[in-house]
C-alpha positions as CSV (number, residue, x, y, z in Angstrom):
1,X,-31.4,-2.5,-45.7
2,X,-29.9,0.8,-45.1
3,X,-27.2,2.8,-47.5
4,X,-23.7,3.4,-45.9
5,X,-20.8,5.4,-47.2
6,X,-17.8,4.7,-46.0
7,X,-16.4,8.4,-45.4
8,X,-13.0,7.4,-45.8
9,X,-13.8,6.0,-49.1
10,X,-15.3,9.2,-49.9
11,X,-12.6,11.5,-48.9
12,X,-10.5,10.0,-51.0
13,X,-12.7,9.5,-54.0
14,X,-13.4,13.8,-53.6
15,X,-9.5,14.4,-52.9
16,X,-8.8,12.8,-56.6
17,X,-11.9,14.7,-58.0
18,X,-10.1,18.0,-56.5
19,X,-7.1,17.0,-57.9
20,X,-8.2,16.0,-61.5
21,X,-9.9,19.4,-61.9
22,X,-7.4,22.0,-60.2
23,X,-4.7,20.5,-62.4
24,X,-5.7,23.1,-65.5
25,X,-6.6,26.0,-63.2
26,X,-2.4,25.7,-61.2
27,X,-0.5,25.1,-65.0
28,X,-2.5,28.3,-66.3
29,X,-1.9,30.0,-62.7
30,X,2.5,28.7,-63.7
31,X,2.2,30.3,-66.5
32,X,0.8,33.3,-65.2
33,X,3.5,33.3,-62.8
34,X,6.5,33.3,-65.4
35,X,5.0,36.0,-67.7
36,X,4.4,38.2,-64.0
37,X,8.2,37.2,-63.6
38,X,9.6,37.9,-66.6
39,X,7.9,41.8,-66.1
40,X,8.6,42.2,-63.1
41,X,5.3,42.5,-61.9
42,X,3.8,41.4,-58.6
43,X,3.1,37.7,-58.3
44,X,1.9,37.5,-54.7
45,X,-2.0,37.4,-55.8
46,X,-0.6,33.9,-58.4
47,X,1.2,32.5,-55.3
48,X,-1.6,32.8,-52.6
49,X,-3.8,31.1,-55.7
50,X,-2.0,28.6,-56.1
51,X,-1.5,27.8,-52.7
52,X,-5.5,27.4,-52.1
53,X,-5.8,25.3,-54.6
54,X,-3.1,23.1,-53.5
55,X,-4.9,23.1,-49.6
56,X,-8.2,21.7,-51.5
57,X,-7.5,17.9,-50.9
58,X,-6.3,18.6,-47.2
59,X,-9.5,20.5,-46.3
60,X,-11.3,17.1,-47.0
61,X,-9.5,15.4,-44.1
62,X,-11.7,17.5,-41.5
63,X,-15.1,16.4,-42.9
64,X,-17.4,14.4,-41.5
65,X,-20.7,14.0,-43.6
66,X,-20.9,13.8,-47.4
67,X,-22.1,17.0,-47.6
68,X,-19.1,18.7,-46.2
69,X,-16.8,16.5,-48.0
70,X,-18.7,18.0,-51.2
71,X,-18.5,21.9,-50.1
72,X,-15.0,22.0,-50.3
73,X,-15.5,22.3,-53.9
């Protein structure tokens, strides 16, 4: 009897993996943003980080295999 993964399953499962571990890396990357704010310095390099790691879960969506869901992080 073969072994099947249901990719959606999978997709899922990864998306709340992504989520579970991005979580510390966007509230340090907030706080970063208010002290860049509060001196006036440039916060476009803390916006486009953040922005990646919110398109993390999405990038799941267009994999196929189990090893592609698994390179997007």
């Amino acid at each position: 009897m073969a072994i099947f993964v249901n990719i959606d399953k999978a997709k899922e499962v990864w998306k709340d993996k992504i989520r579970v571990a991005r979580k510390p890396a966007l509230e340090k990357l907030d706080v970063d943003f208010v002290k860049a704010q509060e001196t006036s310095s440039d916060t476009s390099s803390i916006v486009t980080d953040k922005q990646t790691l919110r398109d993390l879960p999405s990038q799941v969506d267009s994999a196929t295999t189990t090893d592609e869901i698994k390179a997007v992080w």
